[in-house]
N, CA, C and O atoms as a Tinker XYZ file with bonds, in Angstrom:
   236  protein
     1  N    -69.102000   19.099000 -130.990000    73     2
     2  CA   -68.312000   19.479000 -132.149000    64     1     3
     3  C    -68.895000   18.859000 -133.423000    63     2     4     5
     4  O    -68.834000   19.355000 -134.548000    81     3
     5  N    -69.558000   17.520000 -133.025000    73     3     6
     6  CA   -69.985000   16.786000 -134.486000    64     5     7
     7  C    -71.305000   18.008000 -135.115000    63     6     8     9
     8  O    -71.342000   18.407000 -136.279000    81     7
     9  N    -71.980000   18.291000 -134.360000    73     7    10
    10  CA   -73.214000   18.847000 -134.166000    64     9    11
    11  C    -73.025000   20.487000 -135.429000    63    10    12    13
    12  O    -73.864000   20.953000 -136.200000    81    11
    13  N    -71.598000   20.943000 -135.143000    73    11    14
    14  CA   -71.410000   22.445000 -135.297000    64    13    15
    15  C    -70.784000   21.630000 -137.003000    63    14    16    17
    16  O    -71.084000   22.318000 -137.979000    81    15
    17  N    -70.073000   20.432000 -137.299000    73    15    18
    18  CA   -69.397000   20.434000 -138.403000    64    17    19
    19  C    -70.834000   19.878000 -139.005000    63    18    20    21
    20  O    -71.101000   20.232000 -140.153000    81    19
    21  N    -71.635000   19.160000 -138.414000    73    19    22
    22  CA   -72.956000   18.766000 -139.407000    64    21    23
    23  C    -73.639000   20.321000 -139.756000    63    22    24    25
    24  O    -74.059000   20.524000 -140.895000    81    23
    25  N    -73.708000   21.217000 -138.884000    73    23    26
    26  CA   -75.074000   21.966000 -139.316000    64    25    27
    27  C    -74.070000   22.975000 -140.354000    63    26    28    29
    28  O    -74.602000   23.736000 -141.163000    81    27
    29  N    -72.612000   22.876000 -140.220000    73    27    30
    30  CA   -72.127000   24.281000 -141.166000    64    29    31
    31  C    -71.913000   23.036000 -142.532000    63    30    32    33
    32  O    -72.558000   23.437000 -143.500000    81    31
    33  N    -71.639000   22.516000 -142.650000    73    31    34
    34  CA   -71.892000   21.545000 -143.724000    64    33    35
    35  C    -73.423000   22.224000 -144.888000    63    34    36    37
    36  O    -73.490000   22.430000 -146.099000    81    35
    37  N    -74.362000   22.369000 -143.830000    73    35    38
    38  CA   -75.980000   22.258000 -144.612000    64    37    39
    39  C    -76.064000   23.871000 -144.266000    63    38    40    41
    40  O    -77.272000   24.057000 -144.118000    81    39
    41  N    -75.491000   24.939000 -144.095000    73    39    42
    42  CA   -75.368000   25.839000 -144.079000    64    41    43
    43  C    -75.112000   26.570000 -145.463000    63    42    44    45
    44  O    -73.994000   26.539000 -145.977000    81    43
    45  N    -76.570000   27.467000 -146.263000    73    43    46
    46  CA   -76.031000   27.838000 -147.990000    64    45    47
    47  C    -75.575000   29.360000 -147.595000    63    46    48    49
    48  O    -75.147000   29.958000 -148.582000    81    47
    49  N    -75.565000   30.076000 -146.475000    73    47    50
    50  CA   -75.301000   31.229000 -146.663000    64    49    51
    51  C    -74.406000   32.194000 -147.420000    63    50    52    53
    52  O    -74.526000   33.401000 -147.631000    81    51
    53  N    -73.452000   31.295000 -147.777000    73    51    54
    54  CA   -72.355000   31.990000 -148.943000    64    53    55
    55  C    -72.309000   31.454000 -150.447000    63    54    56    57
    56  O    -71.535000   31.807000 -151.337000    81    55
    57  N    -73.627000   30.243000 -150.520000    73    55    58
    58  CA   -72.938000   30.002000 -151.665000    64    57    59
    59  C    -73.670000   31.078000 -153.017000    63    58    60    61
    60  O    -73.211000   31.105000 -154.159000    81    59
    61  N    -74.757000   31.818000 -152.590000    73    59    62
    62  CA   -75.413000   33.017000 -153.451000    64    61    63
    63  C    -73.728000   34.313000 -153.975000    63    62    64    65
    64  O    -73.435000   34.863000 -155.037000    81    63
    65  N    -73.042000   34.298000 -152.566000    73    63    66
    66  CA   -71.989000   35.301000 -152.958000    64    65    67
    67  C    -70.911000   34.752000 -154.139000    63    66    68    69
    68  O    -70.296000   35.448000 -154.948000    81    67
    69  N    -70.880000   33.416000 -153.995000    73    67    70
    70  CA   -69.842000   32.694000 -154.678000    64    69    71
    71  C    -70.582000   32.405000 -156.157000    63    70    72    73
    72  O    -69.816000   32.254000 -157.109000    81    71
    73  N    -71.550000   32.348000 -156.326000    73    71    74
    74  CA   -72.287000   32.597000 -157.539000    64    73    75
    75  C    -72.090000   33.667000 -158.300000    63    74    76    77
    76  O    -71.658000   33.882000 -159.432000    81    75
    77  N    -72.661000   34.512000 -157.091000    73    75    78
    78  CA   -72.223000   36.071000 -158.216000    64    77    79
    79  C    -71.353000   36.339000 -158.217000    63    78    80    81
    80  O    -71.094000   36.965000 -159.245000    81    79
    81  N    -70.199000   36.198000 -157.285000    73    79    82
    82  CA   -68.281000   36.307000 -157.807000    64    81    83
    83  C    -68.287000   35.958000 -159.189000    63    82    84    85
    84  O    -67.913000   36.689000 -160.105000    81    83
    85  N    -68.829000   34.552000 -159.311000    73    83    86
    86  CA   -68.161000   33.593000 -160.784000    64    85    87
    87  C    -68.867000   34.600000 -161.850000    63    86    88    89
    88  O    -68.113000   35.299000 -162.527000    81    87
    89  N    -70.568000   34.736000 -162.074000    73    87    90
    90  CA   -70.696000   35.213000 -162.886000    64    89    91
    91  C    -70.936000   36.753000 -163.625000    63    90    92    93
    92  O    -71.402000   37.232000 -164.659000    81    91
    93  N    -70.078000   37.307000 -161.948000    73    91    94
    94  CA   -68.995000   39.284000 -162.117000    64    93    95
    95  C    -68.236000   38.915000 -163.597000    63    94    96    97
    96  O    -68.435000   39.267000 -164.760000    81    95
    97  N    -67.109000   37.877000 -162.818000    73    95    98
    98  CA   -65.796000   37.816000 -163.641000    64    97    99
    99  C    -66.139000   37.224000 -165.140000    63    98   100   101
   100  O    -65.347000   37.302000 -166.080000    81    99
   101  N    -67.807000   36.450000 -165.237000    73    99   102
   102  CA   -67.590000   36.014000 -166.315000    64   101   103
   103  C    -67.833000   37.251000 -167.551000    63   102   104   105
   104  O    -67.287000   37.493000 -168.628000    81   103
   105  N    -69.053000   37.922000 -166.695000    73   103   106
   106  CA   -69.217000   39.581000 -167.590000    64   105   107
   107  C    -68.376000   40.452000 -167.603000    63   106   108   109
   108  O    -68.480000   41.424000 -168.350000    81   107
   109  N    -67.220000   40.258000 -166.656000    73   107   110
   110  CA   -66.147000   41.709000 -166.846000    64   109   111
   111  C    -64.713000   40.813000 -168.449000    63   110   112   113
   112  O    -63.899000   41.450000 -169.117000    81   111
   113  N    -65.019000   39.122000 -168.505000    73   111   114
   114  CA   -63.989000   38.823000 -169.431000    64   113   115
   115  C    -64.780000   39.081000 -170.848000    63   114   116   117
   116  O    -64.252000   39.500000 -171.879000    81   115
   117  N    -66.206000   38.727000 -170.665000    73   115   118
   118  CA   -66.633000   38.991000 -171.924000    64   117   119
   119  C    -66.799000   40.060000 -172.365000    63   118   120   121
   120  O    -67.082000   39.993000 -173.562000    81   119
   121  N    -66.746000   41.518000 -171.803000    73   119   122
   122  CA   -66.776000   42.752000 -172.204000    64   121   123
   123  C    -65.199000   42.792000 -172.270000    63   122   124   125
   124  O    -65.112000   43.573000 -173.218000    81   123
   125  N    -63.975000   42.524000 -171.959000    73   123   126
   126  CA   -63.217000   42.612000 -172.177000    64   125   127
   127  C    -62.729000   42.609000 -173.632000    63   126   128   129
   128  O    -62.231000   43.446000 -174.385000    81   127
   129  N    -63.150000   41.064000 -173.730000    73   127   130
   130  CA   -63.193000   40.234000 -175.171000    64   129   131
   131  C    -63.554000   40.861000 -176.220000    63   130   132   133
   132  O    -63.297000   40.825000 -177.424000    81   131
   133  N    -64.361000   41.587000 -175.351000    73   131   134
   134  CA   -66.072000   42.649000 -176.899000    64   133   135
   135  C    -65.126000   44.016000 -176.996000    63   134   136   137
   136  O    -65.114000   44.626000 -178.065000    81   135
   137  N    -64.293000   44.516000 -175.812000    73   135   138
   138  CA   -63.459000   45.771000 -176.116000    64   137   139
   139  C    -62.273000   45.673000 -176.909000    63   138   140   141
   140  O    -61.778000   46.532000 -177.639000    81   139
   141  N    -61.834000   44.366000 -176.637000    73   139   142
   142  CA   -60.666000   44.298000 -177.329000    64   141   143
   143  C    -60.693000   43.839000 -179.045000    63   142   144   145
   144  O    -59.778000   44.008000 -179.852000    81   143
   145  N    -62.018000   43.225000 -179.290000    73   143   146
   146  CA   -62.599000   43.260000 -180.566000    64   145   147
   147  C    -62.408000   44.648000 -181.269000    63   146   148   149
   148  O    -61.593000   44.955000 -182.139000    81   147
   149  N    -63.459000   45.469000 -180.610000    73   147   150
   150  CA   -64.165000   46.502000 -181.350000    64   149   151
   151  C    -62.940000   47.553000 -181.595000    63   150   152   153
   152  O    -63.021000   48.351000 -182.529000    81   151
   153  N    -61.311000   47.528000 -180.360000    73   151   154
   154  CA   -60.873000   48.421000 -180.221000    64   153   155
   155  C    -59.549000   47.732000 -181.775000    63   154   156   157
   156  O    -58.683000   48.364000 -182.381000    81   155
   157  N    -59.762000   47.011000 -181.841000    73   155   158
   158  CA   -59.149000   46.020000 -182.713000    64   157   159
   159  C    -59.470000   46.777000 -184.375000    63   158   160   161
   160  O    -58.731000   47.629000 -184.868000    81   159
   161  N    -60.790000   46.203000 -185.071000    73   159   162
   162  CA   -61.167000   46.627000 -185.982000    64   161   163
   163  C    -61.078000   48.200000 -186.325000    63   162   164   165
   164  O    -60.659000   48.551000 -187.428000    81   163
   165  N    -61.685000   49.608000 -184.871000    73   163   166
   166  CA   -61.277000   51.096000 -184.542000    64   165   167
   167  C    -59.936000   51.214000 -185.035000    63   166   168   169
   168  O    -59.753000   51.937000 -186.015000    81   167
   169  N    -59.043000   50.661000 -184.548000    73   167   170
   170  CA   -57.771000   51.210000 -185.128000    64   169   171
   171  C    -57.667000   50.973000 -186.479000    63   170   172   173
   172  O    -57.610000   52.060000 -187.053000    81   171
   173  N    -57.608000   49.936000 -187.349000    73   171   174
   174  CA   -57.591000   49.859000 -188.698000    64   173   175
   175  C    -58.918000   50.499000 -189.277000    63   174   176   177
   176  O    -58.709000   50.840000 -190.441000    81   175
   177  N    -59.703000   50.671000 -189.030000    73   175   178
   178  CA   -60.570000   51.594000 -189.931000    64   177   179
   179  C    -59.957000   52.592000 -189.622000    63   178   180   181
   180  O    -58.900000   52.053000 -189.951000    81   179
   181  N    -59.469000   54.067000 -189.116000    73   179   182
   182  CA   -58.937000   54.434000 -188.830000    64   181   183
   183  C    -57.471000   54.524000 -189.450000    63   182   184   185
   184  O    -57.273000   55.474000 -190.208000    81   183
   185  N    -56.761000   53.926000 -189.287000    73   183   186
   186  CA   -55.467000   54.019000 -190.104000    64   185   187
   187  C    -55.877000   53.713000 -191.716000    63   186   188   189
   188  O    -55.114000   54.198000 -192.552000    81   187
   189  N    -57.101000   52.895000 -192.227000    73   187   190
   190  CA   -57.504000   52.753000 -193.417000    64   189   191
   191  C    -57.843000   54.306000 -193.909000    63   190   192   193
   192  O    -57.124000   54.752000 -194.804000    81   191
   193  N    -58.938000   55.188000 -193.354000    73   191   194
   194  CA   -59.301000   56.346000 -193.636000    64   193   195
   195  C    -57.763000   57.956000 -193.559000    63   194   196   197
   196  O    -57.451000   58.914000 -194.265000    81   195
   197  N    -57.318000   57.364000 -192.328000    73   195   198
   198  CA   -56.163000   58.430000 -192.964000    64   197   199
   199  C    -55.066000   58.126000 -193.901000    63   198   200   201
   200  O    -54.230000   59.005000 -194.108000    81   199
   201  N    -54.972000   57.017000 -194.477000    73   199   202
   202  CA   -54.101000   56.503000 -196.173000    64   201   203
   203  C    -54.824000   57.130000 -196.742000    63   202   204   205
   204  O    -54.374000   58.105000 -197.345000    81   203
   205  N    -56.046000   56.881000 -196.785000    73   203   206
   206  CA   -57.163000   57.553000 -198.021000    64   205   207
   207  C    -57.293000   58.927000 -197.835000    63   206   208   209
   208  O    -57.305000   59.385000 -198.978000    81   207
   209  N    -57.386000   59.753000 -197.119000    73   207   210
   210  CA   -57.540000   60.835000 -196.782000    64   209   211
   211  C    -55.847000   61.788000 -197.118000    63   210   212   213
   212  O    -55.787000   62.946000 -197.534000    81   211
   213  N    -54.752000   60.970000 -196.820000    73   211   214
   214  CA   -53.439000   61.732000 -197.219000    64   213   215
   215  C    -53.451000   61.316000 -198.774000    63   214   216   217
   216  O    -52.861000   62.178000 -199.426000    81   215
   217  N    -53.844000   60.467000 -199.418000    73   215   218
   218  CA   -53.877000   60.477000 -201.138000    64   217   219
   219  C    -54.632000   61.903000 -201.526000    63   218   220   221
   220  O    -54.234000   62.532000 -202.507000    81   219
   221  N    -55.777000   62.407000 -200.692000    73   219   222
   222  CA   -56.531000   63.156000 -201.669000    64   221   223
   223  C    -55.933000   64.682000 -201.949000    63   222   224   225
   224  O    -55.311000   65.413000 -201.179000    81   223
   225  N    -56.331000   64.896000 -203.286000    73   223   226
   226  CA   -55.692000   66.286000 -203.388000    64   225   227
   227  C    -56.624000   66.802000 -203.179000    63   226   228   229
   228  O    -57.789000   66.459000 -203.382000    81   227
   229  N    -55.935000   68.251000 -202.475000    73   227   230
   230  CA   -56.906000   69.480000 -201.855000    64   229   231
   231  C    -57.354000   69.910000 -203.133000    63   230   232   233
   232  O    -56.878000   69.551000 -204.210000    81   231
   233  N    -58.266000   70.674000 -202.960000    73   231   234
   234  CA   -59.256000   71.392000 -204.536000    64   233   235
   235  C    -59.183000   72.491000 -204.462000    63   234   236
   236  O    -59.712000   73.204000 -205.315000    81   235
């Protein structure tokens, strides 16, 4: 039994998966971050251009 807890101890086979888990989630928060930016500023440009756009008189 000592034999099986020493060798899974020195065993890396999962720690490559547990790597790329961490740095999935770190690219799915920072595109999050970057959508919720961009979708941020989209709406007020947007509500800026149709104020300006209901001022103008038709010609």
């Amino acid at each position: 039994m000592f034999k099986f807890t020493k060798k899974f101890g020195k065993d890396e086979s999962g720690a490559v998966t547990v790597d790329w888990v961490v740095l999935t989630a770190a690219v799915v928060a920072l595109a999050g971050a970057a959508y919720t930016s961009i979708q941020t500023g989209a709406t007020g440009l947007t509500a800026s251009t149709s104020t300006y756009m209901g001022l103008q008189a038709p010609e």
